[in-house]
C-alpha positions in Angstrom: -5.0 -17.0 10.5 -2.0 -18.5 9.1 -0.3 -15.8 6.7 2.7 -18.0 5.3 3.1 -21.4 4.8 6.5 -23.1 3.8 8.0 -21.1 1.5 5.8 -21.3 -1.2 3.4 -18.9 0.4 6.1 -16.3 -1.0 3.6 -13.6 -1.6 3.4 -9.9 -0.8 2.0 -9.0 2.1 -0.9 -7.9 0.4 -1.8 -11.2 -1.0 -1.3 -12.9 1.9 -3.3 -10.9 4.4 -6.0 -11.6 1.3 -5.5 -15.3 1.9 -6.2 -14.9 5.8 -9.0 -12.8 5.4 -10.6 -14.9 2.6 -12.5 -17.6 3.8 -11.4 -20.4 1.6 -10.9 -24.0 1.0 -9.0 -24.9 -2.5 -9.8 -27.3 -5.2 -8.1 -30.7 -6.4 -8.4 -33.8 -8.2 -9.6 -35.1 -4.9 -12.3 -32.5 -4.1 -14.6 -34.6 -5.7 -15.4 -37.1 -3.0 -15.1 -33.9 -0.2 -17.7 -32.1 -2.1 -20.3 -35.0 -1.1 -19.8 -32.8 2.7 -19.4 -34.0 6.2 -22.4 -34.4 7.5 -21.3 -35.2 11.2 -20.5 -32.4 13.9 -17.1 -33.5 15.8 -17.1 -32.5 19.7 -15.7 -29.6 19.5 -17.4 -28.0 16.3 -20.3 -29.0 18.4 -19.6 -27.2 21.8 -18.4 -23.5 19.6 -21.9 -24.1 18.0 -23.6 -24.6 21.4 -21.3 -21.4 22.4 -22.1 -19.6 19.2 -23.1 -15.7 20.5 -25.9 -13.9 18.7 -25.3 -10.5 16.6 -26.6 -8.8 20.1 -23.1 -9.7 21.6 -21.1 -8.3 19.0 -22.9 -4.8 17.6 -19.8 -3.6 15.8 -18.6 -7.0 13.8 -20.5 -8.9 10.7 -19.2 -11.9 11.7 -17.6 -13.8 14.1 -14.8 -16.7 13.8 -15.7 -19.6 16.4 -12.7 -21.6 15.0 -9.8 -20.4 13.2 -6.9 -22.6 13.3 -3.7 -23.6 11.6 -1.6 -26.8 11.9 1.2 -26.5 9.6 3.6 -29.8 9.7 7.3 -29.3 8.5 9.3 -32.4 7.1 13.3 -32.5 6.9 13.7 -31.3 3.8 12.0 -28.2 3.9 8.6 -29.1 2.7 5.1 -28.5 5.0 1.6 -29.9 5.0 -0.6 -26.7 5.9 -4.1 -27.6 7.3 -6.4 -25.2 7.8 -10.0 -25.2 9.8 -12.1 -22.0 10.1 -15.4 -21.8 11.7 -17.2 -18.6 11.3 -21.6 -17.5 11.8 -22.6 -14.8 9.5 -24.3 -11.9 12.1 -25.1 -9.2 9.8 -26.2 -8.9 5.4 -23.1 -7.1 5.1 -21.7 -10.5 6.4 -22.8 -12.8 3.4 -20.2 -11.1 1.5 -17.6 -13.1 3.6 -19.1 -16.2 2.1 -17.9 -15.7 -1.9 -14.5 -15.9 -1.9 -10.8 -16.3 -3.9 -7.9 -17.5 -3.1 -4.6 -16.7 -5.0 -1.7 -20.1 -4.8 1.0 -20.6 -7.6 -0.1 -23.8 -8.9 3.9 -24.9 -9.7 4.8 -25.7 -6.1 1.2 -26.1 -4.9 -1.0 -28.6 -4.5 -4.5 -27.9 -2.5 -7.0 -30.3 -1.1 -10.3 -29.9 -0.1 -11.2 -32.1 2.9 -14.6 -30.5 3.0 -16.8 -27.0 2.8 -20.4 -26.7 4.5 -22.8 -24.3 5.5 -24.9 -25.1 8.8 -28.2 -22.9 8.6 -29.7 -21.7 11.7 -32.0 -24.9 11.9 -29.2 -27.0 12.2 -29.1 -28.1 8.3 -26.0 -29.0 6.7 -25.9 -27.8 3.2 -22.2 -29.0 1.3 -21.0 -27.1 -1.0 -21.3 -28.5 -4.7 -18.7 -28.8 -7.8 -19.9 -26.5 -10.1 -19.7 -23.9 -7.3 -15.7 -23.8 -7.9 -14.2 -21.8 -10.6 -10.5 -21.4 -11.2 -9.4 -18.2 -12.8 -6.2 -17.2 -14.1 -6.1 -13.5 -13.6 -3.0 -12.5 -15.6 -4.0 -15.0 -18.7 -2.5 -12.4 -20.9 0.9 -12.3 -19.0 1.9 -16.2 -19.8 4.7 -15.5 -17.8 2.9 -15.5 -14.8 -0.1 -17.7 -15.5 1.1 -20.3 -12.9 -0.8 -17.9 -10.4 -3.9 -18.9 -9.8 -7.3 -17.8 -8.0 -9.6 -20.2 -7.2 -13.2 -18.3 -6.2 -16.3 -20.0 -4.7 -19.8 -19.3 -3.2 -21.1 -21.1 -0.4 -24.5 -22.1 -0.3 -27.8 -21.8 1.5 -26.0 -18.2 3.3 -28.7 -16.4 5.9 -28.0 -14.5 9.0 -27.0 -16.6 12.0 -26.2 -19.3 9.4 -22.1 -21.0 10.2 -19.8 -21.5 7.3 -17.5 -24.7 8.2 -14.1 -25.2 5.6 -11.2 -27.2 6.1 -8.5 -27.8 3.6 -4.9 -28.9 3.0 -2.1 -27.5 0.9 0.9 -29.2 0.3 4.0 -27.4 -0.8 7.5 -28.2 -2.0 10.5 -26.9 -0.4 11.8 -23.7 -1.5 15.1 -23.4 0.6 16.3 -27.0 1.4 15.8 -28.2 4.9 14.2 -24.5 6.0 10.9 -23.1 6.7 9.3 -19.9 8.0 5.6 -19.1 8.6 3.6 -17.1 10.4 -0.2 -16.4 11.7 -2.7 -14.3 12.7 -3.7 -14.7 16.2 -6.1 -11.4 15.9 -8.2 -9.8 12.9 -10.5 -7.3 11.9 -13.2 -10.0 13.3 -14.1 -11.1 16.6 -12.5 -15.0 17.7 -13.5 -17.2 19.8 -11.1 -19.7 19.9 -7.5 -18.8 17.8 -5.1 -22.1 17.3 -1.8 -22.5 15.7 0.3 -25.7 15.8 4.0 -26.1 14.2 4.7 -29.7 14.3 9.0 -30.2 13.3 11.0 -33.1 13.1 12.2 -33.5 16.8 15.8 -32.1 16.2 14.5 -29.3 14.4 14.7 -25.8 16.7 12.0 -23.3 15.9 11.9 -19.7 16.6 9.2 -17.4 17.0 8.7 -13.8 17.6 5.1 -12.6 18.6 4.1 -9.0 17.3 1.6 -7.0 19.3 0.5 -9.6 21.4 -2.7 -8.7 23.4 -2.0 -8.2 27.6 -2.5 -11.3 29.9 -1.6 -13.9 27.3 0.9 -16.5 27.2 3.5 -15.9 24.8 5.6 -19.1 24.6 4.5 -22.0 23.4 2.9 -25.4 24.5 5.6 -27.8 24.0 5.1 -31.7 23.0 6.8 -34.6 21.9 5.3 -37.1 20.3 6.5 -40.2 17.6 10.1 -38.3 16.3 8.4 -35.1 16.4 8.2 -31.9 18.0 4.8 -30.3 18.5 4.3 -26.1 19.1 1.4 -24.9 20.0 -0.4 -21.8 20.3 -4.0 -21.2 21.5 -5.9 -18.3 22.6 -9.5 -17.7 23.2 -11.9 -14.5 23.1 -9.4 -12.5 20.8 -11.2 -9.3 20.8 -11.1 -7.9 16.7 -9.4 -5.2 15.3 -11.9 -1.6 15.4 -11.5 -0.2 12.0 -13.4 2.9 13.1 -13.6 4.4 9.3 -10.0 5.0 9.4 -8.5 5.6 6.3 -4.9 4.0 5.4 -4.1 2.0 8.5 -0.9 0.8 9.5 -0.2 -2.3 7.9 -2.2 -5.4 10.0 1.2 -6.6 11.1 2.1 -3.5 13.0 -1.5 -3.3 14.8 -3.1 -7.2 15.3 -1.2 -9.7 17.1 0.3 -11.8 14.9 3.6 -14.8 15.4 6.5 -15.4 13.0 8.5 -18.7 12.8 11.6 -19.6 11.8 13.8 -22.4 11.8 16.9 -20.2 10.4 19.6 -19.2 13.0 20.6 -16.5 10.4 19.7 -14.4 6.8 22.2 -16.5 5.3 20.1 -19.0 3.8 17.8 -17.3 2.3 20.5 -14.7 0.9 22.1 -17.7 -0.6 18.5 -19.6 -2.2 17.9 -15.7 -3.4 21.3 -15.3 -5.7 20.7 -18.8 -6.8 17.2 -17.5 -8.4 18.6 -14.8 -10.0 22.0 -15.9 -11.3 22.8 -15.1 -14.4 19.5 -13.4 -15.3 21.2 -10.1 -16.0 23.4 -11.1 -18.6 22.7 -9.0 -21.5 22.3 -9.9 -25.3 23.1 -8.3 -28.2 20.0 -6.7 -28.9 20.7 -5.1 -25.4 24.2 -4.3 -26.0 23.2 -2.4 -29.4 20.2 -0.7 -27.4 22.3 0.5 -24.3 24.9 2.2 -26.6 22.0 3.9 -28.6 20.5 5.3 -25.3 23.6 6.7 -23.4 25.6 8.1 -26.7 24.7 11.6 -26.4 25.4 11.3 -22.4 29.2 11.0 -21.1 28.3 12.1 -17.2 27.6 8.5 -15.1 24.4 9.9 -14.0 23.2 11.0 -17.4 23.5 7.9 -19.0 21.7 6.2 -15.7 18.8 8.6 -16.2 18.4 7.6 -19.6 18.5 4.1 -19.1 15.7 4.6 -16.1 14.0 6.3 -18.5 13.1 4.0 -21.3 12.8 0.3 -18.4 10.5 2.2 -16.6 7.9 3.7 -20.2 9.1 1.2 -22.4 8.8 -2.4 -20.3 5.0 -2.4 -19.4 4.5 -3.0 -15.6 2.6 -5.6 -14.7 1.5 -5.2 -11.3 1.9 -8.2 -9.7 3.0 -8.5 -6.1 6.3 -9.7 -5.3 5.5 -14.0 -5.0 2.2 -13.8 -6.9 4.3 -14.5 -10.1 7.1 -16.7 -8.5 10.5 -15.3 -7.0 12.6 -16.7 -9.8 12.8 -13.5 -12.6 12.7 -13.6 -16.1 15.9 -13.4 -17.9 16.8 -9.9 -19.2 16.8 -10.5 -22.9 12.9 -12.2 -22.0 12.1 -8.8 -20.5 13.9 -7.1 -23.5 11.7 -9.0 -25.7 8.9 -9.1 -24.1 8.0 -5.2 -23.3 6.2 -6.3 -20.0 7.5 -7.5 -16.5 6.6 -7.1 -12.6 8.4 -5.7 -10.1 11.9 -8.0 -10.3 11.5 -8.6 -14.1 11.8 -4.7 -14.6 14.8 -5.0 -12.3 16.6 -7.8 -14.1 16.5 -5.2 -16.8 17.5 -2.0 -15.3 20.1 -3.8 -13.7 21.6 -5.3 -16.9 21.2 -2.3 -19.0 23.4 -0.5 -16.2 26.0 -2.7 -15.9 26.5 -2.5 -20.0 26.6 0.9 -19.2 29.9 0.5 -17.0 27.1 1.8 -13.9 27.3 -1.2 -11.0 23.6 -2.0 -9.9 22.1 -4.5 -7.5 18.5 -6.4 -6.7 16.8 -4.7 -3.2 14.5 -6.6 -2.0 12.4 -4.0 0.3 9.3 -4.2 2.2 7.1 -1.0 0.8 4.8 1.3 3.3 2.2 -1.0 2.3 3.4 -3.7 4.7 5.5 -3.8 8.2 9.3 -2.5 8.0 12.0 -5.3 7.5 12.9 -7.0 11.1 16.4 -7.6 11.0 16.9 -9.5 14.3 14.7 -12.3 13.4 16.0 -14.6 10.7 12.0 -14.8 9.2 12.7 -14.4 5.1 10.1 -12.8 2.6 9.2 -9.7 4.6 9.6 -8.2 1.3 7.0 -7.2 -1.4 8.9 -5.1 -4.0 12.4 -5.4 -5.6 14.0 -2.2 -6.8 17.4 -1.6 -7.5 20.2 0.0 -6.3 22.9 1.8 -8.4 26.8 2.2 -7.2 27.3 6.3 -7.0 30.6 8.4 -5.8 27.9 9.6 -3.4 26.3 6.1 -2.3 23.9 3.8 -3.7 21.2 5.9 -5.8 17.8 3.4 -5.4 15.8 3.3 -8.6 11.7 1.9 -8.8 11.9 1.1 -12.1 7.8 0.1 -11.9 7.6 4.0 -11.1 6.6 4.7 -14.3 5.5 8.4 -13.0 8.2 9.4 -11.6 11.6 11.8 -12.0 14.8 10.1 -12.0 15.6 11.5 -8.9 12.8 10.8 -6.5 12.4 7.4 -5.0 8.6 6.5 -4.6 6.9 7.4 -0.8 6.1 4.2 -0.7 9.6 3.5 -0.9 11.4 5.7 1.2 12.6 4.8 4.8 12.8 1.5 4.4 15.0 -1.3 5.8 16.0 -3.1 2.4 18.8 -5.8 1.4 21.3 -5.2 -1.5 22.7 -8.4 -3.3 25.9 -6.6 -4.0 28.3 -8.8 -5.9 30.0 -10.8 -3.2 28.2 -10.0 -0.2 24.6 -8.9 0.9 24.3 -5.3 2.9 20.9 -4.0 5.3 20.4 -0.8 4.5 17.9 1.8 4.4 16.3 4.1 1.9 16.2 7.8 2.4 13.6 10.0 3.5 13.2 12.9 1.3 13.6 16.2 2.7 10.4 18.5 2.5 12.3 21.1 0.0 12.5 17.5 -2.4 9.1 17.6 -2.1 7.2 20.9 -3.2 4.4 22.5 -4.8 5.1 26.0 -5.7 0.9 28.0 -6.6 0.8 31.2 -8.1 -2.2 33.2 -8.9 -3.3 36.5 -10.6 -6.9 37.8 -9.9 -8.8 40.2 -11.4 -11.8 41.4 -8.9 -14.8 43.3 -10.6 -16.9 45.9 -8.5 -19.7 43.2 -8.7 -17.9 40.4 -7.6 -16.8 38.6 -10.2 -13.9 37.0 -10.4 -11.1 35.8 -13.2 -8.3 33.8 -11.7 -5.6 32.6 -13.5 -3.5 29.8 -11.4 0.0 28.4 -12.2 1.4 25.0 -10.4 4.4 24.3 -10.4 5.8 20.7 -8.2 8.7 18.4 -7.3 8.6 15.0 -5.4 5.3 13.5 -4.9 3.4 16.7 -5.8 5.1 16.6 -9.1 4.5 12.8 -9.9 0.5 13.4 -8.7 0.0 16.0 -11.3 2.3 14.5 -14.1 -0.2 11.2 -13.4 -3.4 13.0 -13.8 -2.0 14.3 -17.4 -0.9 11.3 -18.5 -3.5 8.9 -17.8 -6.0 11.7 -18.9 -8.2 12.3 -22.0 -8.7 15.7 -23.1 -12.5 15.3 -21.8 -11.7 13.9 -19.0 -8.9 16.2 -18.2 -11.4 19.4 -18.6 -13.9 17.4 -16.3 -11.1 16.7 -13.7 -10.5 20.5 -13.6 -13.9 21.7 -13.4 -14.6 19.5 -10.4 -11.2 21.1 -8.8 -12.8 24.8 -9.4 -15.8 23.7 -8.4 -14.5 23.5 -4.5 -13.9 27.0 -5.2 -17.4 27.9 -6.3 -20.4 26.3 -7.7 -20.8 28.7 -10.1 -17.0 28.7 -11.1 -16.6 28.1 -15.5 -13.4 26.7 -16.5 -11.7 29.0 -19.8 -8.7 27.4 -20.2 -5.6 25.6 -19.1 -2.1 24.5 -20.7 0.4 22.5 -19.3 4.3 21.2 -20.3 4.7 17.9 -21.4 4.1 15.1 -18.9 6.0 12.4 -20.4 8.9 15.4 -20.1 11.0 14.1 -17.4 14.1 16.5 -18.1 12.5 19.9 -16.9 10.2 20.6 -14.3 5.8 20.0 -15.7 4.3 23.1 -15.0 0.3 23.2 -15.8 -1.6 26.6 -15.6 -5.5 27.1 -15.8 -8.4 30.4 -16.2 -11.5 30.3 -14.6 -14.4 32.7 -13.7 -17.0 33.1 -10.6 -19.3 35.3 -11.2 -21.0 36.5 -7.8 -18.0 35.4 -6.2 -17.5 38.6 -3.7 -19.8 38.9 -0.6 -21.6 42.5 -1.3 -23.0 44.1 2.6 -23.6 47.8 2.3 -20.9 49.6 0.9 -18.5 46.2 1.7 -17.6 44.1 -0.6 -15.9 40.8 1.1 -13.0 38.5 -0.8 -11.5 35.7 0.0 -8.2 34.5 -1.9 -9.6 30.7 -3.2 -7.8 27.6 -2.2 -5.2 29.6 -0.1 -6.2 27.0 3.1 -3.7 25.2 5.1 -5.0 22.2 5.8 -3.4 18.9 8.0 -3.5 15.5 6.5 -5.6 12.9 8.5 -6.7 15.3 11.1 -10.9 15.1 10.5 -11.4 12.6 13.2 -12.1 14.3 16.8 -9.9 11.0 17.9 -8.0 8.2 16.5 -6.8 4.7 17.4 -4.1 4.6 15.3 -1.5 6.5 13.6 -2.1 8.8 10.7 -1.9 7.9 7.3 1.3 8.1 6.1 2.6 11.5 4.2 6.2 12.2 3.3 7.3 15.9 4.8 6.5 18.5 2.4 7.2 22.1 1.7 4.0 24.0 0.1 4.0 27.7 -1.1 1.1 30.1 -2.5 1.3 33.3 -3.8 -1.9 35.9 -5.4 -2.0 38.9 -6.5 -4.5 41.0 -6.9 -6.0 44.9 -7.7 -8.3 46.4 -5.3 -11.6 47.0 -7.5 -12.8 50.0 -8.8 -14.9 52.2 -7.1 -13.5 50.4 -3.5 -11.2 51.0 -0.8 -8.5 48.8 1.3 -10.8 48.3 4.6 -9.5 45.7 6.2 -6.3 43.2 5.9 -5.5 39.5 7.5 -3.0 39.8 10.0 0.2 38.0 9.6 -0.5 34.3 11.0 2.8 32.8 12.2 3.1 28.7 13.6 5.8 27.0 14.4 5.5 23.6 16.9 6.7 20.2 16.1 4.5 18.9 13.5 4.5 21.9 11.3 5.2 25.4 10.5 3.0 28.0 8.7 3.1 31.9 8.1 1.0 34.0 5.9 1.0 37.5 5.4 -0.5 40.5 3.1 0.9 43.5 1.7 0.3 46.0 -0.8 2.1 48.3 -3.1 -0.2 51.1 -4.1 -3.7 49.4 -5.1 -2.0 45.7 -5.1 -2.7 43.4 -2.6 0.6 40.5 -2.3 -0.3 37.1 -0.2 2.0 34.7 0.6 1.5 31.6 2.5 4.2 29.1 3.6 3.5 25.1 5.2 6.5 23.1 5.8 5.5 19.5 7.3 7.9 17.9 9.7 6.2 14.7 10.1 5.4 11.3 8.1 2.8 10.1 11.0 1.4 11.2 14.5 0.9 8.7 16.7 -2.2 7.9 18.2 -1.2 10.0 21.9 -0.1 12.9 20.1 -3.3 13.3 17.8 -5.4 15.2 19.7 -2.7 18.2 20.2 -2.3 18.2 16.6 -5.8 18.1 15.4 -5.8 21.6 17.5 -2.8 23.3 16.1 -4.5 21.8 12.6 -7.8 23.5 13.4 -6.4 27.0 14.3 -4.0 26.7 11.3 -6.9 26.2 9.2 -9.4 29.0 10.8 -6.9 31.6 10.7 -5.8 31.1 7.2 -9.1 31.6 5.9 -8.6 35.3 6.2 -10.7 37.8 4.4 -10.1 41.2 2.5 -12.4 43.7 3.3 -13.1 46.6 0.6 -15.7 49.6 1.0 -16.8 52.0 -1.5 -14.7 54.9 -2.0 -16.0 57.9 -0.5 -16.9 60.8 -2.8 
């Protein structure tokens, strides 16, 4: 499944994997005459029909591709004609779904061709897709700045189980960078594939490389070579690709990291594309007056550097609306910074034109990153293969280093770079030369959640709780979100469905929090609530259990998984209660102290009391961003004990008279 073609397939990650997975032709002014159909079967569409396998064959997939190939032809200057051909039977209802479709293309360096679209029911009848089927959409309409992306979406006719959908189209693209090109495929995908094909066809003096990531075993890596008429012909083909088991996973690894998939190249180094990148954004910093005038406004009160950079973070990331638009879905050349000024809105390097302007008026050096997020594969440096990237941040000269600001973090402190963000191979556009680098990985004490409560405990077993939170990091940003984007209504529902894993019968009284749009001092929220019935009565026993004081590992609900877990920055997590042992009862029994320490995490909880108070503390400091697949089961077990034995209970009896 071809993932980039040419450069003008510049899109994140995230749309491109949308435009392998969609099953698509596109629409021009000579779709016309290929909407009348094909209604001939060539050879070999009619042998992977005769080979078609029934649902039977494949239990786990909804459909499977008999055909999915890519023949991309490059021309001297840069320029490729990209012709795709997939073949696919629909096995199960869930299935059909694969047969309405959309396909995003930026409509300025695009032009797409339909050669034809058919479905082939399961009696052999060929049923064409018609015109008024077609509709192209322009989903950010109310953006004109980005209305040259397009989707075009379609449903194909006649769809039934066993029935084949049949698509072919062309798109022809300008150059981007002159005389260079870069592409790559799927070979493998989340469905089954009968028969994978992908041909590069250069000039004859052009040299291509490739790299192939997470090729299967028992397959043949390099490439069938031709020559034919001036040109040179790569091709790779592959049959029976086995699909990718999703197994209810949640957050896998990006697709690039787990299916096999082969990048081309025809650059020998970065420099190219380093040099076509500062050609898009030269001179788009430049500030205006109405810049100027606002810069000194914002940093007057400030005379410390990183003062004055916090407040400029400040109002670029609340003030200029972000539109979220992956990085290539609105075009790689960025709006000016007075535009942005103007305009209030921007994506990703828009809001980075800006930051970075207002910076530099600020006497504060700043540079474009272009960095690949968690969301897709970490930045290959080895391989010339441009446009790994899907976000551009920015990256702020410092006595200390470079300081990386999202300024499309709207959420966020000043001081903590999104997790999406962190630990990533980026590329600074310093001034007169371009620098790999990474982001940093924040430490677990950067990211905290501090939870405090005070309990009352009646002789009947009700209980009032009274619960302060206090955050940094992530933690911090998750529960700043919730408060901002959050109605008093649906605030007050939010909370009584967090009590509510408490108890069933747990009332929300009140709750106050700091202000969220506050970025200066730490948000604190706090919130009352009451059980009634709480307490486990037995005899003279009455049983408690401190709520929500459960130590629980991210990802581990799965007896086994085939891939990593999801990815969670390292954290440090701390709960404290207090409470009164209730009238008319006596101390009877007290958790033990639980101590853990092993590579994945560390966790100690212990009770104590001072006269008729009962003190908890627990303590979870995670080590690790992801277990790998070998090492899951042994920390599913340390997860499970960690969990069982901080569920401790305090045991009361009736005071002897």
């Amino acid at each position: 499944m071809s993932k980039i073609t040419c450069f003008s397939k510049l899109r994140s990650w995230g749309g491109i994997l949308l435009l392998c997975f969609l099953l698509t032709f596109v629409f021009s002014s000579c779709a016309s005459n290929a909407l009348k159909g094909k209604d001939r079967l060539d050879p070999e569409l009619t042998q992977l029909l005769r080979a078609a396998p029934s649902s039977e064959s494949y239990p786990d997939a909804d459909i499977i591709f008999l055909l999915d190939e890519n023949i991309e032809e490059i021309f001297s200057d840069g320029s490729c004609k990209s012709t795709t051909h997939q073949v696919f039977k629909i096995l199960t209802d869930a299935g059909k779904d694969y047969a309405d479709s959309e396909v995003g293309y930026d409509s300025r360096t695009e032009t797409i061709s339909l050669l034809y679209a058919r479905t082939i029911t399961s009696g052999g009848n060929i049923i064409p897709l018609k015109e008024d089927a077609i509709t192209v959409v322009t989903p950010y309409s109310e953006f004109p700045k980005y209305s040259d992306y397009k989707e075009l979406t379609f449903s194909m006719p006649g769809v039934e189980l066993g029935c084949i959908i049949d698509y072919q189209y062309v798109i022809a693209q300008e150059p981007i960078i002159e005389g260079e090109f870069a592409s790559s495929f799927f070979v493998q995908w989340k469905d089954p594939i009968l028969l994978s094909r992908y041909k590069v066809i250069t000039p004859e003096h052009t040299d291509l490389k490739y790299l192939l990531l997470n090729p299967l075993e028992d397959v043949s890596r390099p490439p069938h070579i031709t020559h034919s008429k001036g040109k040179k012909i790569y091709l790779w083909e592959y049959k029976n690709i086995p699909q990718i088991q999703i197994l209810d996973e949640e957050d896998l690894p990006p697709m690039e990291e787990i299916a096999f998939n082969i990048w081309v190249s025809t650059m020998d180094s970065w420099e190219p594309f380093f040099l076509w990148w500062r050609k898009q954004v030269e001179g788009k910093t430049e500030p205006n007056e109405a810049i100027k005038k606002k810069v000194a406004e914002l940093i007057q009160d400030f005379p410390s550097s990183r003062d004055r950079m916090e407040a400029l973070f400040d109002y670029v990331k609340r003030t200029v609306r972000y539109v979220s638009i992956d990085l290539g879905q609105s075009g790689y050349v960025p709006e000016s910074a007075p535009e942005v000024f103007e305009n209030k809105y921007g994506d990703c390097k828009d809001k980075s034109t800006l930051l970075i302007s207002m910076l530099k008026e600020a006497g504060i050096p700043a540079y474009y990153v272009l960095i690949p997020t968690h969301d897709v594969s970490n930045l290959i440096r080895d391989f010339p293969h441009p446009f790994q990237f899907n976000h551009c941040i920015v990256a702020a000269e410092t006595k200390g280093g470079y300081q990386f600001l999202d300024p499309t973090a709207e959420d966020h402190p000043f001081d903590y770079l999104p997790n999406d963000d962190q630990n990533r191979g980026v590329v600074i556009f310093e001034d007169r030369e371009v620098l790999f680098s990474t982001t940093p990985l924040a430490e677990p004490e950067e990211n905290t959640v501090c939870f405090r409560q005070e309990i009352e405990i009646g002789s009947d077993g009700f209980i009032r709780v009274n619960q302060r939170y206090s955050a940094s990091g992530s933690k911090e940003v998750a529960f700043r979100s919730f408060f901002i984007d959050s109605g008093p209504t649906e605030t007050r529902e939010g909370l009584r469905e967090l009590i509510s894993e408490t108890s069933p019968k747990a009332e929300l009284v009140d709750y106050t929090h700091s202000d969220p749009l506050d970025f200066k001092g730490p948000f604190i929220w706090e919130m009352t609530y009451t059980v009634s019935d709480y307490c486990v009565k037995a005899a003279d026993l009455l049983i408690f259990q401190v709520p929500n004081i459960e130590a629980e590992c991210l990802g581990a609900d799965k007896e086994e998984r085939q891939y990593q877990t999801p990815y969670e920055p390292r954290s440090y997590s701390k709960k404290e209660a207090q409470f009164s042992v209730p009238e008319g009862y006596d101390i009877y029994h007290l958790p033990e102290q639980v101590e853990m320490n092993n590579p994945y995490f560390e966790y100690r909880s212990t009770y104590r009391t001072e006269g008729r108070k009962i003190f908890f503390e627990g303590e979870l400091l995670r080590k690790t961003v992801q277990i790998p697949p070998k090492s899951y089961g042994e920390y599913r077990e340390l997860c499970q004990i960690m969990l069982n034995r901080s569920k401790g209970y305090v045991v009361f009896r009736k005071t002897k008279r």
